[in-house]
N, C-alpha and C positions, 0 to 999 in steps of 0.2 A: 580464488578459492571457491571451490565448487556448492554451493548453500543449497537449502534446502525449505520452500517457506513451509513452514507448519500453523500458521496464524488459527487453522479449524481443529486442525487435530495431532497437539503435539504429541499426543498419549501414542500415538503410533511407534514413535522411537523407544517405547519402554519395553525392558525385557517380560519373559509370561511370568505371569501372577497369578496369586490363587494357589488350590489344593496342599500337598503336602508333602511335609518331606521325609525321605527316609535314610536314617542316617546308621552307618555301621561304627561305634564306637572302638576306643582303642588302640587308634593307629596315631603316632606319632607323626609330626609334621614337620615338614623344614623348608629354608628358600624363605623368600624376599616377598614381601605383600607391601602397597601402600595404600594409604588412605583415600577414600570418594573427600569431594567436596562438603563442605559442612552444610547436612542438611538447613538448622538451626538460624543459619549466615544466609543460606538461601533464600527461604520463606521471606525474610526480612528486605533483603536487597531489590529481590526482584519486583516489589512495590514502588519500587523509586523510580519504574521509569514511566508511571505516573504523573510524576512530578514535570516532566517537560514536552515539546511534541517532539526534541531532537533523539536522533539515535543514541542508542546505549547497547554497550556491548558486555557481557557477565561472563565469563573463563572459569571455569571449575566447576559448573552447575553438577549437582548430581544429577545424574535420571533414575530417579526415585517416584515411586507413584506418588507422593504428598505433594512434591515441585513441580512434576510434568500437571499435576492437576490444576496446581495455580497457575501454571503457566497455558494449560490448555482454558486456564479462565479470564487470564488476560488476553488472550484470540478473542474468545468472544465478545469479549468488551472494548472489542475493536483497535485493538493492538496489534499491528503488524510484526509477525513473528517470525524467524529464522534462526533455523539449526546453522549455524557454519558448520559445523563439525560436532564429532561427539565430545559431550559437556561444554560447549561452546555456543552463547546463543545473542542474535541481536534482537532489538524491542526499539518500536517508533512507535509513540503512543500519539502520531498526530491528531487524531481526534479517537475522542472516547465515546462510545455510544451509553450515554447515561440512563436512558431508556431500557435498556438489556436489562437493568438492576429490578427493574419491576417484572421482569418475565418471570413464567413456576421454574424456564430452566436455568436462569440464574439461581435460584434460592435450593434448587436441588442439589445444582453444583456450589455453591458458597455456602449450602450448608454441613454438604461433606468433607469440609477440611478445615481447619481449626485455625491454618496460616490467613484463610479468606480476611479475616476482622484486622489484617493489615494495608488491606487497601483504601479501608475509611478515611487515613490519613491526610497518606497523598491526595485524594480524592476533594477531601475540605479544602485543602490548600489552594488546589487548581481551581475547580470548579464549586465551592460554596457550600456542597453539600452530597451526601453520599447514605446509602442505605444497603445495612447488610442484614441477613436470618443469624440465629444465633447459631454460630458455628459447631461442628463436630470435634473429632479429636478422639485422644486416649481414653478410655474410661479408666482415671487412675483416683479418680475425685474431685473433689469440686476445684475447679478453673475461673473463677470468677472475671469480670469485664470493668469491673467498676474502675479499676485505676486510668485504662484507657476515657472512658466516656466523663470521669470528671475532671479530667484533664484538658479534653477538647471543649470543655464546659468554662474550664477557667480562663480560655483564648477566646471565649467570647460566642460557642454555638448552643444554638438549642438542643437540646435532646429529647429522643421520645421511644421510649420503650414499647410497643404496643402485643400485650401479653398474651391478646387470641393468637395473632400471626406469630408470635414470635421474632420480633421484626423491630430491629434497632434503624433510627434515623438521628442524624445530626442537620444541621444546617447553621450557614453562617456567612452572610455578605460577605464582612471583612475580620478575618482574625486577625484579636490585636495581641502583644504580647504582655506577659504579665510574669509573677516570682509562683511558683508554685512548690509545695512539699507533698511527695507522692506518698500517699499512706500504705505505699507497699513500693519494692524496688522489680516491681515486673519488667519483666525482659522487653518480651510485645508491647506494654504497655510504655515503657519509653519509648519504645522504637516509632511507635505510631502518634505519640506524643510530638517526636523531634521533626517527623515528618511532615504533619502539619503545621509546626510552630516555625519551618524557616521559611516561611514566604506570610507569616503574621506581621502586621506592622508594628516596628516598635521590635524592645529586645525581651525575650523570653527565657526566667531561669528556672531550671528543675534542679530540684535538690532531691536526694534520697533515690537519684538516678541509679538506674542499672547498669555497671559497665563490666561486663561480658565482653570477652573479643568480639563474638558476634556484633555487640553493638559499635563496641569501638570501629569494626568496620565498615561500617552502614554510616558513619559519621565519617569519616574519612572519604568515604564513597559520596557522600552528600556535599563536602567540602570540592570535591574535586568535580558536579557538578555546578557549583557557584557560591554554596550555602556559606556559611560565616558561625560555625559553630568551635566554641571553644573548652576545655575542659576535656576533652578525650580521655577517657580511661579512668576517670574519677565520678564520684557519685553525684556531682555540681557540674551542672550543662549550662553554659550559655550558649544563646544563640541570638543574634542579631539578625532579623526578618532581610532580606531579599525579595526583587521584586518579580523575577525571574529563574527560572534552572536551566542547564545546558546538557550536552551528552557528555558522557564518558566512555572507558573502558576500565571496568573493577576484577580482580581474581577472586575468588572466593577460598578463605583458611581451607586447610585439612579439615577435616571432621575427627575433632578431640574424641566424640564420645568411640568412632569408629576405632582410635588408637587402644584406647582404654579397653575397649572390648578384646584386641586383639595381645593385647598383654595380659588380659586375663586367659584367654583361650590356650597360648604358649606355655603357662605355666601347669593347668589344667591337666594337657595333655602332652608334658614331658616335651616339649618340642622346644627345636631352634630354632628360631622366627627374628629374619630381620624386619624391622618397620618400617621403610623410607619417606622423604620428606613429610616428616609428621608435624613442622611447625613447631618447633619446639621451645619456642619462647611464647610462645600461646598458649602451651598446656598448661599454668598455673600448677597445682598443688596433684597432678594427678598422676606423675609419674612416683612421686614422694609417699603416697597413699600406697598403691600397689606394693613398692618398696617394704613398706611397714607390714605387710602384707608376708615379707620374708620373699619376694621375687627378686631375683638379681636383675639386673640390666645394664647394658652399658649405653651412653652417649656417643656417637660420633657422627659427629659433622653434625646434620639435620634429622638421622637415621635413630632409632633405640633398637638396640639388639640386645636378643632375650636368649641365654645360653641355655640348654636341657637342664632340667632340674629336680632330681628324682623327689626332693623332700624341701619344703619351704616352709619357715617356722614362722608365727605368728607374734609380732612385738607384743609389749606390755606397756604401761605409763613407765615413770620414774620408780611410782612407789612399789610396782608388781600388780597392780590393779588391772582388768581386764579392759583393753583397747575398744575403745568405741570410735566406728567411724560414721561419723553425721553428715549428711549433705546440707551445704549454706549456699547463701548468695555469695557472688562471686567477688572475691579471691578465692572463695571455699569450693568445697568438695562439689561437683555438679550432681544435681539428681536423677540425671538420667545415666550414670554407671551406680548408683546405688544397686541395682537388678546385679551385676558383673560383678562388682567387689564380694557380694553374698556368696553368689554360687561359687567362687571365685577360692574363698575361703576353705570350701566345703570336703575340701583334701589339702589343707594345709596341716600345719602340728597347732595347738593350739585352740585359742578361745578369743569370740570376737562378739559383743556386741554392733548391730544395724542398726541405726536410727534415721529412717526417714523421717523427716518433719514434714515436710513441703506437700505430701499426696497421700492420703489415708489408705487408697486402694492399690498402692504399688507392691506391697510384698503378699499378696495375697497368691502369687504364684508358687511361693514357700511350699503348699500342699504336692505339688509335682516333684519337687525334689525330695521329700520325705519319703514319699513313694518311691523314687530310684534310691534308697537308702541313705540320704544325708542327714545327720543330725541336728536338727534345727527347732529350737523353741519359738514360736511364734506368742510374745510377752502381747501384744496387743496391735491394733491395725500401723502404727508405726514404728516397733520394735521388737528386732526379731534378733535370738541369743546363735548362733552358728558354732559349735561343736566339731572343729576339725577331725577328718579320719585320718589322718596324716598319711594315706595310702594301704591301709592295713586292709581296707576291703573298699573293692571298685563300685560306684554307683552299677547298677544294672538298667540295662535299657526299657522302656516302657513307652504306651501312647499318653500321649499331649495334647492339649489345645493352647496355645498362643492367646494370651490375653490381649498384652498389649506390644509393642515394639520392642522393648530395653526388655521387657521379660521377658519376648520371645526369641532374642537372640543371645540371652542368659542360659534357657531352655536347649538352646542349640550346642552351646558350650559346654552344659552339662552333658548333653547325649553324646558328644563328641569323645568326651572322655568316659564315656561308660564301656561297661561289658556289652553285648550285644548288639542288638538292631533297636533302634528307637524308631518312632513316628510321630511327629508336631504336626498338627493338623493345623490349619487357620493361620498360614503364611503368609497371607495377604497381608498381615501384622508387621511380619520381619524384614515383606518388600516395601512395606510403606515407608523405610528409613535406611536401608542397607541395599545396595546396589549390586546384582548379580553375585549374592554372598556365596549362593553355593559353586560357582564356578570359580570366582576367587579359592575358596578352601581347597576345593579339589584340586587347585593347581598344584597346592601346598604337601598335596595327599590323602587329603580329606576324605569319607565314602560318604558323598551327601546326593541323593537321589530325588530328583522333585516329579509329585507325580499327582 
């Protein structure tokens, strides 16, 4: 197999990024699209090869600027890195240069991406002690740390916040294991929890664990490097410490949120959209959401296909009360299609309340869409009323800026089904989580111009 090392600069394999796009609303789509790799699944996994110096090989990666950046951050931290092939990568973490973590260009680079606070983990487990800037990310609201850092607290590490640098450090000879109750069920924060807890001495349980597919496979993946973790897919982790890890070879899920986007886009814009290998005993509750939604859809095989659909009505409870659709921890609604199910809505028949919980600043992109004519009540920073036009008059095209990822590929969905020509500016948003989106569309038929 012909490889490729990219240990300095994997950012080289990513498609252009930046500027903006310009999209012709309108046009109807059809034909067969499938899913990137789950960003989410990503971010998470590719920490693990941390954990050993043997080779490890990852199959599905997106090449997403969020992933290629962690992974152009693991090169520099002395990871030997190789592309086999596209979305296809191997990692020997034979020695890590722990050194690097003190350079300005570690902290530039780990502080621009929000997945970096996953390599604390590993990091403690292997070598005692690790130090990261406090990460970037979405600006959707506050993201707090705490559940991670008193977790590796309870395994027995120091901690030290030091608030001029902005600059989290742990340390820890020997993590030992202990029962812990997470006072929140964070995703990351399990993840980086479980990662240093199977090589603690002694067995370690977390209760009130997050089990997200995501996680569920980053446990599986950890297992099948040596670990001894039991409980998969339930909010109660044990894990029995190991003294050692080994390489593997992991796949990485479909990316859920990518399906969900694209079942929202099909209905939007009257299109016949097959979805293939979507994963579909991973998707939880979110093809049943859209459903409610009034979108039809068929199942087959591992595929969902979504027939044209000039008019989609909007359910009710039992009693005729207006449908509210909430994002929860998972088995629940995820909240990053919370941005999709709105827009989503915004030419259905019917009435729907939004309720984000989880991010104060996520529907603040509402004001975009009222501007292209949707009717939407914005009740307060996590609830917002959506007023179907059931088609009786088309959004029209307007200029944008892309806040953050989920609502800028919301943004996108609305322009798509609009009248005229739109322009999203600040796409480096939409590429930080969607992989070559507009050449995917355009296969479909799409008028998406990036410029």
């Amino acid at each position: 197999m012909d490889s490729t090392t990219v240990a300095n600069n994997p950012t080289e394999t990513s498609t252009a990024t930046g500027g903006s796009f310009e999209i012709i609303g309108g046009t109807k789509l059809s034909g067969s699209i499938e899913p990137q790799g789950a960003k989410n699944e990503a971010l998470q996994v590719l920490c693990t090869v941390l954990l050993t110096s043997e080779r490890v090989i990852i199959e599905n990666v997106p090449e997403i600027r969020d992933v290629l950046k962690l992974i152009e951050l693991l090169g520099k931290m002395g990871v030997i890195v190789e592309r086999l092939k596209p979305n296809v990568y191997a990692f020997e973490a034979k020695e890590v240069n722990m050194d690097y973590l003190q350079t300005k260009e570690f902290t530039k680079l780990a502080a621009s991406l929000r997945g970096s606070i996953m390599i604390v983990g590993p990091l403690l487990a292997r070598y005692g002690k690790a130090h990261i800037p406090k990460p970037g990310g979405d600006k959707i609201g506050r993201r707090r740390l705490d559940t991670h850092f008193i977790g590796f607290q309870s395994l027995g590490a120091k901690f030290n916040f030091d608030t001029t640098e902005n600059f989290f450090t742990v340390e820890a000879p020997k993590l030992k294991g202990t029962y812990m109750l997470l006072d929140e069920a964070s995703v990351t924060g399990t993840a980086n929890i479980v990662m240093a807890a199977v090589m603690a001495e002694g067995t370690t349980t977390i209760y009130n664990a997050a089990c997200e597919p995501y996680l569920q496979q980053l446990c599986k993946m950890l297992n099948a490097m040596g670990a001894k973790i039991s409980g998969i897919g339930s909010n109660l982790l044990v894990i029995e410490g190991v003294t050692s890890m080994h390489g593997t070879t992991h796949r990485i899920l479909p990316d859920m949120i990518e399906v969900g986007s694209f079942i929202g886009l099909a209905a939007m814009t009257q299109s016949e959209i097959t979805i293939k290998n979507v994963g579909l005993q991973h998707l939880g509750i979110i093809p049943a959401t859209f459903q409610r939604l009034g979108i039809k859809m068929e199942f087959r095989g591992d595929d969902i296909y979504i027939p044209a659909q000039e008019k989609y009505e909007i359910d009710t409870f039992i009693d005729g009360s207006i449908l509210t659709i909430a994002d929860q921890i998972w088995p629940g609604f995820t909240p990053d299609l919370i941005s999709v199910v709105l827009v989503t809505a915004t030419q259905a028949v019917g009435t729907v309340l939004i309720h984000q919980k989880m991010f104060e600043s996520r529907l603040f992109f509402v004001d975009k869409l009222i501007d292209m004519g949707a009717q939407i009540i914005l009740c307060d920073p996590h609830r917002a009323t959506v007023i179907g036009l059931g088609r009786k008059q088309s959004l029209k095209g307007i200029q944008m800026t892309s806040p953050d990822i989920r609502a800028g590929v919301a943004l996108l969905i609305a322009a798509m089904s609009a009248k005229g020509k739109s322009v999203i500016h600040n796409i480096e948003q939409i590429d930080r989580g969607y992989e070559r989106i507009d050449e995917r569309l355009n296969a479909l038929g799409a008028q998406i111009r990036r410029v």
